[in-house]
N, C-alpha and C positions, 0 to 999 in steps of 0.2 A: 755343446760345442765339441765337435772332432779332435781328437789328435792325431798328428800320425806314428804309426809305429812298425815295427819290423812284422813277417808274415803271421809268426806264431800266435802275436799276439790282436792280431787283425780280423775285422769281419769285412771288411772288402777291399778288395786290389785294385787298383787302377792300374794300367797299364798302356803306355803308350808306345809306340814303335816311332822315332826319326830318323832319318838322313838328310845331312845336312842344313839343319835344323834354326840354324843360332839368330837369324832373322825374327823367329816366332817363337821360339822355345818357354824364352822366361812368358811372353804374355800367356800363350798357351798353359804353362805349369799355376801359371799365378790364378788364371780362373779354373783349373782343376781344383787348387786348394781352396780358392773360395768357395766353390759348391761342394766340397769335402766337408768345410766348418759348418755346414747347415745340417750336417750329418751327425746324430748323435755316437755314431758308432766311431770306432778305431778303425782307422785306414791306412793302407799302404799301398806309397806311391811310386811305383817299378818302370824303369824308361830302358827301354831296349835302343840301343843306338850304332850304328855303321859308318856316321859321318868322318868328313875330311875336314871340316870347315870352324872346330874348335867347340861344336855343341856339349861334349859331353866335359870340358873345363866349365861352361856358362851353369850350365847345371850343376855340376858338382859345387860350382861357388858359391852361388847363390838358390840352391837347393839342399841343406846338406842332406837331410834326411829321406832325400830321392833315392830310392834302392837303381846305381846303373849298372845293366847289363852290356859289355861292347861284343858286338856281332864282326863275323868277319866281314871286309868291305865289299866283298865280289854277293853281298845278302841284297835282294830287293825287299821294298817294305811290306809285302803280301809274306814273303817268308821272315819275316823279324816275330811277323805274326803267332808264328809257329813255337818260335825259341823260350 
């Protein structure tokens, strides 16, 4: 079974890019980490986010272990890509 853990200690990243997000967020994260736990490896799970709309409170609360990055707001989701 998977854990997840910070970069160093990780063999794969996930990374998802949102805006405005909180509609989908927790389901979205919840089936990331369950196809993480099938995973024998250490993972680390990074959310780049620009929203207005309180996604990166839903995450941080009931994600802790989600590494968030916040993006400036004037970012589209092709460029969160990048960050």
């Amino acid at each position: 079974m998977s854990k997840f853990v910070e970069a160093r200690d990780s063999e794969l990243s996930v990374i998802l890019a949102s805006h405005n997000a909180v509609g989908s967020a927790e389901d979205c994260l919840t089936q990331i980490e369950y196809q993480c736990r099938m995973s024998k490896s250490p993972v680390e799970i990074i959310v780049v986010d620009n929203s207005t709309d309180g996604t990166d409170k839903i995450i941080s609360g009931q994600f802790p272990h989600v590494k968030m990055i916040s993006a400036g707001r004037d970012k589209l989701i092709p460029e969160l890509w990048g960050i």
